[in-house]
C-alpha positions in Angstrom: 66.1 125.6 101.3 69.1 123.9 102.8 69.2 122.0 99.2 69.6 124.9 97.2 72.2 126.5 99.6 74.5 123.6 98.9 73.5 123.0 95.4 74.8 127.0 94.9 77.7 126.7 96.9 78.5 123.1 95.8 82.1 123.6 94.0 83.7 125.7 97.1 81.7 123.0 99.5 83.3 119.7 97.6 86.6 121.8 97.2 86.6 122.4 101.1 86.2 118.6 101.8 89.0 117.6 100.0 91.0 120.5 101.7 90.0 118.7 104.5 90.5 115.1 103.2 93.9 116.0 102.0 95.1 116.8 105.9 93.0 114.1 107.3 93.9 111.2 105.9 97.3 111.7 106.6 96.8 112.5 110.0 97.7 109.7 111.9 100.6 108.4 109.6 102.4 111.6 108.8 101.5 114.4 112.0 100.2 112.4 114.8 102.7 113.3 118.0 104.8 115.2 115.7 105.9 111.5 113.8 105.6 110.7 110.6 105.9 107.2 109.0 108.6 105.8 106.5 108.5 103.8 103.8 110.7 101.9 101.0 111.9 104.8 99.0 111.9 107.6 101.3 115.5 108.0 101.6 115.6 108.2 98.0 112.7 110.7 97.2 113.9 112.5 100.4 117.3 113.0 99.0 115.8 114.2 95.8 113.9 117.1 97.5 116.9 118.2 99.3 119.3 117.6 96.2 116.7 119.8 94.2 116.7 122.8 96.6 120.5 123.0 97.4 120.7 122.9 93.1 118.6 126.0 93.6 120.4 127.6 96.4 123.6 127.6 94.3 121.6 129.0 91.0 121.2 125.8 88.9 117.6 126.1 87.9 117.7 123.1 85.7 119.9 120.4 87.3 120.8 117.8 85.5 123.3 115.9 87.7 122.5 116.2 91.6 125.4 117.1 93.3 123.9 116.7 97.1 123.8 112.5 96.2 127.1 110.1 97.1 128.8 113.0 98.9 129.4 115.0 96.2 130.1 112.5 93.4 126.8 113.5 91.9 124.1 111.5 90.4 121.5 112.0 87.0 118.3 111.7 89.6 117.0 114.8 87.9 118.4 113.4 84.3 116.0 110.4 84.6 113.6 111.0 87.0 111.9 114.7 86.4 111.9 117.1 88.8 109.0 118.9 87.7 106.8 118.0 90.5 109.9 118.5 93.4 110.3 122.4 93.1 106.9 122.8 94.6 108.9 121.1 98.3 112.3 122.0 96.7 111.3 125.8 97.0 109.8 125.5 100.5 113.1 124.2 101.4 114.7 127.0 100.0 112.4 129.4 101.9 113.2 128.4 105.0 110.9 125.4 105.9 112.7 122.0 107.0 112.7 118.6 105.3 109.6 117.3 107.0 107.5 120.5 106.3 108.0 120.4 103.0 107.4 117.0 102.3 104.2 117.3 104.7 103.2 120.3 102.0 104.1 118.4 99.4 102.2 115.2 100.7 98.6 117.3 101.0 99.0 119.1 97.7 99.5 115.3 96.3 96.1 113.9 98.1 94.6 117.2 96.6 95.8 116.9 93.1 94.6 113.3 93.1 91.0 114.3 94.8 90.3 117.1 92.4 91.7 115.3 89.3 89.8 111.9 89.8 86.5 114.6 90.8 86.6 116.6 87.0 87.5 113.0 85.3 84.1 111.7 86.3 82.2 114.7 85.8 83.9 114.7 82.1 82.4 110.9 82.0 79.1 111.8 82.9 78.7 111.0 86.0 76.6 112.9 88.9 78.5 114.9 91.8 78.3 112.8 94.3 78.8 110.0 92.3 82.0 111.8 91.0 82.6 112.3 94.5 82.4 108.8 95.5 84.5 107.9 92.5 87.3 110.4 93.9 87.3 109.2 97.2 87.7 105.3 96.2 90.4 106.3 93.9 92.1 108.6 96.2 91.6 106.8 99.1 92.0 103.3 98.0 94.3 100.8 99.8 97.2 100.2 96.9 97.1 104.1 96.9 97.5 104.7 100.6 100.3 101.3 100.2 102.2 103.7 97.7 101.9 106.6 100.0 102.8 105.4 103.4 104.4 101.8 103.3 106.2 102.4 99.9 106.7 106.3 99.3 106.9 105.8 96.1 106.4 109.1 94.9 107.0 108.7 91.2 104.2 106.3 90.8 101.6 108.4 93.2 102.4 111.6 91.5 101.6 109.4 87.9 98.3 107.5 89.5 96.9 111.3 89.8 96.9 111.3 86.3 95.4 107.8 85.2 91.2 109.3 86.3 92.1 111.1 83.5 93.7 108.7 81.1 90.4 107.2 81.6 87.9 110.0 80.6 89.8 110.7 77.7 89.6 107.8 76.2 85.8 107.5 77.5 85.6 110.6 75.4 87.1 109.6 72.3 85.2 106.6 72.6 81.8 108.7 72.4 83.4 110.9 69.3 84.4 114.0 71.1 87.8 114.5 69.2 87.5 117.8 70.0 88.7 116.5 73.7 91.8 114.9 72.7 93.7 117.4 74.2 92.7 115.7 77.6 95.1 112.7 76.8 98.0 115.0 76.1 97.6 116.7 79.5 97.2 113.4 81.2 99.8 111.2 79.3 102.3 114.1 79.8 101.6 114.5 83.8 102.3 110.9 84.2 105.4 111.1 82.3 106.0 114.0 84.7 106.4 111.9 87.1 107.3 108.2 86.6 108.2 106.2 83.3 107.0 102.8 84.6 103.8 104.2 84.7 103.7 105.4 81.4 104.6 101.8 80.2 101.7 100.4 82.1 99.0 103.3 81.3 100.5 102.9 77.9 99.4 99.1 77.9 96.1 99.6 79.3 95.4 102.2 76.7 96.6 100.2 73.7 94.1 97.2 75.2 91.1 99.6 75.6 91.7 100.7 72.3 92.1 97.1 71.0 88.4 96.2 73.3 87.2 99.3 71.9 88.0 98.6 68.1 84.9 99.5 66.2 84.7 102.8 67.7 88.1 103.9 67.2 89.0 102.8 64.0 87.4 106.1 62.4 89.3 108.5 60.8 88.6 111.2 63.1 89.4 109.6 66.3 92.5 108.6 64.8 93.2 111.3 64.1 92.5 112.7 67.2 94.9 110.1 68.9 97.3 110.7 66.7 97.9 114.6 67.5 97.5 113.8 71.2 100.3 110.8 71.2 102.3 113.0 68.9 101.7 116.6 71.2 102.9 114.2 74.1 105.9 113.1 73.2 106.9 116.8 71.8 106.0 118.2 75.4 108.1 115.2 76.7 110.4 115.7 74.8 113.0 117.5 76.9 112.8 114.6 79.1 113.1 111.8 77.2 115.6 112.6 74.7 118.5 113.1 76.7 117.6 110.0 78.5 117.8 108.2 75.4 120.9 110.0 75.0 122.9 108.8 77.9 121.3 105.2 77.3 122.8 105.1 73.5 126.1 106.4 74.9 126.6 104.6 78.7 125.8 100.8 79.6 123.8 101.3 83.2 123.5 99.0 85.9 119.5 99.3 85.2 120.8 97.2 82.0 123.7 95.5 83.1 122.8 93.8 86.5 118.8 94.5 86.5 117.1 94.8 90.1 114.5 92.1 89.5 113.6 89.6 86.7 109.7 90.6 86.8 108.4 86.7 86.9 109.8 86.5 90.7 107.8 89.1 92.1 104.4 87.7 91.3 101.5 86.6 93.6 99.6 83.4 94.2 95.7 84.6 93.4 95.1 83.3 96.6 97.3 85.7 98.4 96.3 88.2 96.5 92.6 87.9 97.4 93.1 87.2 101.3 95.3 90.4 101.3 92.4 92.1 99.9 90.2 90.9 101.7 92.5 91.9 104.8 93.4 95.2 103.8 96.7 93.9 104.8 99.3 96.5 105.2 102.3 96.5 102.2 105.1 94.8 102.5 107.1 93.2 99.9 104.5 90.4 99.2 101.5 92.0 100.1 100.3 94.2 97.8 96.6 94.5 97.1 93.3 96.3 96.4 91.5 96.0 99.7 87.8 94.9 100.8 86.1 97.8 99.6 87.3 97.2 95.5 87.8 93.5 96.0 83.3 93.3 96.6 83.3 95.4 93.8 85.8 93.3 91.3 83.4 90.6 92.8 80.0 92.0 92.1 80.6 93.3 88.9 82.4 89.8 87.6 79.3 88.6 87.9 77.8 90.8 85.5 80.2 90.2 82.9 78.5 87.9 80.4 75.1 89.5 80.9 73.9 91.0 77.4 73.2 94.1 78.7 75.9 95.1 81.2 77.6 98.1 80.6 81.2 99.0 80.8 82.5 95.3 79.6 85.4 96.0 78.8 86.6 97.7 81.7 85.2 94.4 83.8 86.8 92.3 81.9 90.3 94.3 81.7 90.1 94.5 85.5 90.0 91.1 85.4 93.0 90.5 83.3 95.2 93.2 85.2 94.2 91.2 88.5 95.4 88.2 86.7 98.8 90.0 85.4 98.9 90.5 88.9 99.9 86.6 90.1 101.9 83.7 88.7 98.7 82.7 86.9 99.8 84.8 84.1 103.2 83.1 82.1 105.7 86.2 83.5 108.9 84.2 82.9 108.1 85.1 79.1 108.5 88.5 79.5 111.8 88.6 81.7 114.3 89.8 79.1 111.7 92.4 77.5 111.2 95.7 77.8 107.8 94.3 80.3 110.9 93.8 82.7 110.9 97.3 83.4 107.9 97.3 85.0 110.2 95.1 88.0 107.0 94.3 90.0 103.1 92.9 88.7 101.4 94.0 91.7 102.2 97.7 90.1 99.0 96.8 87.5 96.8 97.2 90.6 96.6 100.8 90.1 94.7 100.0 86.8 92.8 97.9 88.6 92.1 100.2 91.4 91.3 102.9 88.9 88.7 100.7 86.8 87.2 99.3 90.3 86.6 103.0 92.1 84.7 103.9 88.4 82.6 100.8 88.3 81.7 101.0 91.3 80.8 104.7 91.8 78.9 105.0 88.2 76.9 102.2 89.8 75.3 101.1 86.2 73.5 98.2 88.6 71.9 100.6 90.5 73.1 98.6 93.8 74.0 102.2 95.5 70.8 103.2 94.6 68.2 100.6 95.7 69.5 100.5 99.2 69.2 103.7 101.5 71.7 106.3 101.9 73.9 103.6 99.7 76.9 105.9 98.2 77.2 107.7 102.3 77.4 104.0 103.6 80.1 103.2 101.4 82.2 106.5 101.9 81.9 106.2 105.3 83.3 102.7 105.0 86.1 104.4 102.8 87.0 106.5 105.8 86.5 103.9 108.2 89.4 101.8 106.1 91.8 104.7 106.0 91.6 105.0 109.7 92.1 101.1 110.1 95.2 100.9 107.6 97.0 103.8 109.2 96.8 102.4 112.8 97.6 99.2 111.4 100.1 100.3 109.7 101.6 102.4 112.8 101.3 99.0 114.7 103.3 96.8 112.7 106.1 99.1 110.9 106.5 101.2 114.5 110.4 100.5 113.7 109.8 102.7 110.2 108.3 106.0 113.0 110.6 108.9 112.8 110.1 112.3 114.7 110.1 115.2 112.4 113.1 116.3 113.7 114.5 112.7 113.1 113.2 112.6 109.2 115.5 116.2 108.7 119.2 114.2 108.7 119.4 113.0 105.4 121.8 110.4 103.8 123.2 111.8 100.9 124.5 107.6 99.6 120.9 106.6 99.4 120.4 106.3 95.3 117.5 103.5 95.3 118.0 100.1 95.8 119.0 99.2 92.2 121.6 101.7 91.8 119.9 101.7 88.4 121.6 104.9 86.6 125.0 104.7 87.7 127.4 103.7 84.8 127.9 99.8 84.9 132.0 100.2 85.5 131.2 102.0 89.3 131.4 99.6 91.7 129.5 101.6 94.6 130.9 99.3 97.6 133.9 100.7 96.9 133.0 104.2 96.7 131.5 104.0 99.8 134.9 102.8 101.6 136.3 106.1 99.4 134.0 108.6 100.5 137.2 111.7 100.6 136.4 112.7 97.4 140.0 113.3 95.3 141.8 114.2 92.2 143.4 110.7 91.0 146.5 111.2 88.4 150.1 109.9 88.2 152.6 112.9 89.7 155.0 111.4 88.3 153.2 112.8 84.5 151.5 115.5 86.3 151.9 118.4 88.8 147.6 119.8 90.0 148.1 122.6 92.0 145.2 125.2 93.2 142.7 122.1 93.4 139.0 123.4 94.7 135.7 121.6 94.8 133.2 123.7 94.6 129.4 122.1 94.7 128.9 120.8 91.3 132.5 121.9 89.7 136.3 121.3 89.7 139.1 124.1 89.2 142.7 123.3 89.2 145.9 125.0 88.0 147.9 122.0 86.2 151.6 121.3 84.5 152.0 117.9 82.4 155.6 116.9 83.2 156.2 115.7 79.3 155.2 116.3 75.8 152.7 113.6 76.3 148.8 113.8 76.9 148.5 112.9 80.6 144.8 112.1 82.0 143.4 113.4 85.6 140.0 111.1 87.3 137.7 113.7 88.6 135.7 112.6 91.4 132.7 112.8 89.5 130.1 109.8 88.5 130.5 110.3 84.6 127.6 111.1 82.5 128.2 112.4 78.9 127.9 116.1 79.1 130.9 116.6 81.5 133.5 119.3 79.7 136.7 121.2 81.4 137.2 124.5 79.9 140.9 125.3 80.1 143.2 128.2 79.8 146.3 127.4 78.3 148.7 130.3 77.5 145.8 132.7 77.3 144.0 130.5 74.9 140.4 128.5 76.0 139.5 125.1 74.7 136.9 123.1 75.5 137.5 119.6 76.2 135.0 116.8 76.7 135.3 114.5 79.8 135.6 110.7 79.0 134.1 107.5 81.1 136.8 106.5 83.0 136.2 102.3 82.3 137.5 100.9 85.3 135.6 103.2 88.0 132.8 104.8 85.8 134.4 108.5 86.9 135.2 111.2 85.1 138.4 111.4 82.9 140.1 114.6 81.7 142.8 114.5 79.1 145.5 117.7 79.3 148.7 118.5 78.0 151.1 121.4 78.6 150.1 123.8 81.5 147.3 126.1 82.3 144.2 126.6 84.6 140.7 124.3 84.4 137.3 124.1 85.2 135.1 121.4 85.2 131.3 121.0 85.4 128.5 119.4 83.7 127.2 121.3 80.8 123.7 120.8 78.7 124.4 118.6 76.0 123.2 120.0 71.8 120.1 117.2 72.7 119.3 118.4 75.7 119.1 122.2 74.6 117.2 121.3 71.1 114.9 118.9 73.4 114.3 121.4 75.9 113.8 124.2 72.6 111.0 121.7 71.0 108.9 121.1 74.6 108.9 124.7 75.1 107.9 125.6 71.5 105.2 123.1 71.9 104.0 124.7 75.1 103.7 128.0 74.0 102.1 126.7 70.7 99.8 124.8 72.6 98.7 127.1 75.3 98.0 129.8 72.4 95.9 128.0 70.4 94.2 127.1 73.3 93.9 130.5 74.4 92.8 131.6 70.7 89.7 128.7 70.9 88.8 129.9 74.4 88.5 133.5 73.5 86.3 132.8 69.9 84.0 130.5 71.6 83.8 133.4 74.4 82.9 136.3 71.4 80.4 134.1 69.8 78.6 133.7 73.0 78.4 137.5 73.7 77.3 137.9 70.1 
């Protein structure tokens, strides 16, 4: 009786766990005592939040440049990092709610996304409920996961590692001939893109070497095909993201090319370290990165199934394997330091493939190990939740110095822009502008009279008078990126005039002549607008023909 209550009630029941999950996992690390733990990047992802809502709170829906970074200076955060995933805590903080809050909202809805996601992706492989329930919780709650979260806050790639259960079934699916589920690997490629473009490089990479593994079954016309219209639908929907960043690349040198953060070959492991870290579940810090105990057994026990004629799921032993490997100094990184592969800045990022390809092996249990000993798939979530437990108090115990009240977490530093300072124009030298922070109009009065000067949040207005028939140039104090223009009134008649790289601060540059009134701001670019115009059209086109399938399939089934 009791079997068939749940079995009815089974959706709302799993839904209800994760709820639950969601809040619980982050108990200790994020709520406990009213603290909540730092990591790496959380001045950066803070500062995006907050930049995001006070872009809202003065009407600019679709930001661009972030005026709440450097003081005022403004930086491209929402140019090269999406904010599609932000408005969701950007909004709370418009409503009312404070820093912390929000992120604390924002921080379950991620643990959901990631719980539900990774649950539908193994029910769209085949897999049982509860084993696509243990399969969410490994993934969800696996160690390089919970690094990400808490000692890293790397929010890009945790927003993108929702997405990769998916990546997964989609290609399981097109595997097993069901084109008519290529639409999957749009929605999946496109929410990691949402969110992080490393990611996309190393899903990307996995993908192509499936696909290679995978040969005889997808070199048929109609899973080409079916490939085909979902890599081509993903870029289109992406499109309003990535063209403008390819933009501003083909028209500004960045620091992210100029002076790199990292060459990617001195940020490898030994394999030794890597598998006593594992084996520790040792908390993350910069040379610690690793799978834990639970997915290390499994890497283990499924290795040595590999050559065995009839062990299933090869190919994803075997690429677990080699994304361990790419992993350590083992594999010859100092080849790959002046490629696009140097991108990627750290190896130990290919453990969320592995983690991903780990959780599936060992929840589809094709071995049958969880099912010849008792009660096997609740031993091993239990020792799931046991090892969230342990890594948070561990990690309370030895970063106590990185344990901010809520209260504390709410003062922001605008001048936090990531370590690298990647997309800021090579030509600003940022120690400098942080001895500078009085933000000022720079121009020679002996050529030119500004009068009137205001600085509004994300603009410039200024009455001026060039002292000769010459062009004279005014410095903003603006970070240039191409799409900067001044509108300017001059004897009743408006022009538009674009703003130029200044090329020995990497500001903004405004040539006048003669006398009249001028505002400045950053305006959308012809890419940006056509870029935008194509993912939208896409959208729409997508959603309706979606709709239209839906509602046929629905008319022949009441027929």
């Amino acid at each position: 009786m009791m079997t068939e209550w749940i079995n009815k009630r089974s959706r709302l029941l799993i839904f209800i766990s994760f709820l639950l999950l969601s809040f619980l996992s982050l108990y200790i690390v994020y709520f406990q005592n009213g603290h909540i733990l730092i990591g790496d990047d959380y001045h950066f992802h803070q500062n995006r939040i907050e930049g995001l809502a006070q872009s809202l709170k003065h009407g600019l829906w679709f930001p661009k440049v972030s005026y709440f970074f450097i003081g005022g200076y403004g930086y491209a955060s929402s140019l090269f990092y999406p904010d599609f995933y932000l408005y969701f805590p950007a909004l709370l903080r418009v409503a009312g709610c404070s820093l912390a809050t929000s992120f604390l909202f924002f921080a379950m809805a991620i643990n959901l996304g990631t719980f539900g996601l990774t649950y539908l992706s193994g029910r769209y492989m085949g897999l049982p409920k509860l084993n696509s329930y243990l399969f969410s919780l490994l993934y969800t709650l696996s160690i390089y996961r919970l690094q990400d979260f808490f000692n890293r806050q790397a929010i890009g790639e945790l927003l993108a590692m929702s997405f990769f259960p998916l990546v997964l079934a989609s290609l399981s699916l097109l595997k097993a001939g069901k084109v008519q589920k290529w639409w999957l690997l749009t929605v999946a490629m496109t929410g990691i893109g949402l969110a992080h473009f490393i990611s996309l490089e190393i899903i990307s990479l996995f993908i192509g070497l499936y696909i290679i593994l995978n040969a005889s079954y997808f070199l048929k016309k109609p899973i080409i095909v079916a490939f085909f219209k979902a890599a081509v639908m993903t870029v289109l929907l992406l499109a309003f993201y990535l063209f403008p960043v390819f933009e501003q690349m083909s028209r500004i040198t960045f620091q992210v090319t100029a002076k790199p953060l990292t060459l990617i070959s001195t940020k490898s492991y030994s394999i030794g370290e890597l598998l006593k870290n594992s084996f520790e579940n040792r908390v993350f810090h910069a040379s610690s990165a690793n799978i834990g105990i639970i997915l290390l057994m499994g890497l283990f026990v499924y290795g040595a199934m590999l050559f065995k004629r009839e062990t299933e799921n090869k190919e994803l032993i075997f690429l677990s394997f080699l994304f361990m490997l790419m992993t350590t100094n083992l594999f010859p990184w100092q080849l790959f330091d002046h490629t696009p592969l140097n991108t990627i800045q750290f190896p130990w990022r290919f453990l969320s493939v592995v983690t991903l390809l780990l959780a599936y092996l060992i929840a589809n249990d094709s071995i049958g190990i969880l099912k010849r000993v008792p009660y096997g798939s609740v031993i091993v979530l239990l020792f799931i939740l046991l090892g969230v437990v342990l890594y948070e108090w561990e990690s309370i115990r030895t970063e106590n110095s990185r344990v901010l009240s809520h209260q504390s977490y709410d003062q922001t530093n605008s001048y936090y822009i990531g370590a690298g300072h990647e997309y800021l124009p090579k030509e600003v030298n940022y120690d400098q502008l942080l001895k500078n922070k009085k933000r000022k109009m720079a121009y020679d009065p002996n050529e030119l009279e500004l009068t009137n000067v205001k600085l509004p949040f994300g603009g410039a207005t200024f009455d001026y008078s060039v002292k000769s028939s010459r062009e004279a140039t005014v410095t903003l104090p603006f970070i240039y990126y191409y799409g900067y223009q001044a509108e300017v009134v001059e004897d009743s008649k408006t022009q538009v005039v674009l703003g130029a790289l200044n090329k020995e601060n990497g500001l903004v540059d405004i040539p006048l002549s003669g006398k009249g009134k001028v505002s400045v701001s950053y305006k959308a670019t012809w890419i940006q607008k056509v870029a935008l115009g194509i993912s939208l059209g896409t959208l729409f086109i997508f959603l309706l023909v979606k709709l239209s399938i839906f509602h046929s399939q629905g008319s022949k089934e009441e027929k």
